[in-house]
C-alpha positions in Angstrom: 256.5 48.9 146.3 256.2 45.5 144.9 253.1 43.1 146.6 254.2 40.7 149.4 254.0 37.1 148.7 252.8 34.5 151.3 254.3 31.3 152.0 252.3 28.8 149.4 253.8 26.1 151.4 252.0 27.4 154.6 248.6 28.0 152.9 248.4 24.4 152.0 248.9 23.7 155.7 246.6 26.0 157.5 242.4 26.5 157.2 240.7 29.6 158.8 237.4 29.1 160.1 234.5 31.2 159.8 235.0 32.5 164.1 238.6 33.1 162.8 240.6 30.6 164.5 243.8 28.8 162.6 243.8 25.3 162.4 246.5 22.4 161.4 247.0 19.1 161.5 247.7 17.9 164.4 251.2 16.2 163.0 251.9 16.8 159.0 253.8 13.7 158.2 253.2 11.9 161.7 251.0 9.2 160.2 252.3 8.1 157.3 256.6 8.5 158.0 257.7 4.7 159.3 254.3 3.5 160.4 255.5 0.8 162.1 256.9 2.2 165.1 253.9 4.5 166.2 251.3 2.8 168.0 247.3 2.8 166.4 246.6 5.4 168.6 249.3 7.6 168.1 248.6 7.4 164.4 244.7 8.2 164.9 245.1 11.6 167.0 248.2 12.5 164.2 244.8 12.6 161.8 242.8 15.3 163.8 242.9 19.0 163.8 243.9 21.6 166.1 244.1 25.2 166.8 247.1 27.1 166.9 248.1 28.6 170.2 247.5 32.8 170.1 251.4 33.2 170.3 252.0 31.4 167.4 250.0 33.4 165.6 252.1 36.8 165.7 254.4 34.8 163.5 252.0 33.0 161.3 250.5 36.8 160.3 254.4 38.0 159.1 254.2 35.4 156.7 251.4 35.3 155.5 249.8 39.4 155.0 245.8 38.5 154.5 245.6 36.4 158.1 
């Protein structure tokens, strides 16, 4: 049986941290796709972190095996 691959394009988005907890970006693209109709605010809180919800993460472990 061959190894399973994870989703490279979903390693570049997500960091474990030590505790265990996933985190993302708040918004991927958010603050930089057309600028100029998001307020200053809205683009500041697209540049923080967050924690994925729990049952998000039953799907996050399918595709990627080492979670």
């Amino acid at each position: 049986m061959p190894k399973m691959k994870s989703k490279s394009s979903l390693k570049k988005r997500i960091k474990i941290t030590g505790s265990g907890k996933v985190i993302r970006m708040k918004q991927f693209s958010g603050c930089k796709h057309i600028r100029a109709n998001k307020s200053k605010r809205q683009v500041r809180s697209f540049r923080k972190d967050t924690v994925i919800h729990p049952t998000d993460l039953k799907r996050l472990k399918k595709v990627i095996p080492g979670l």
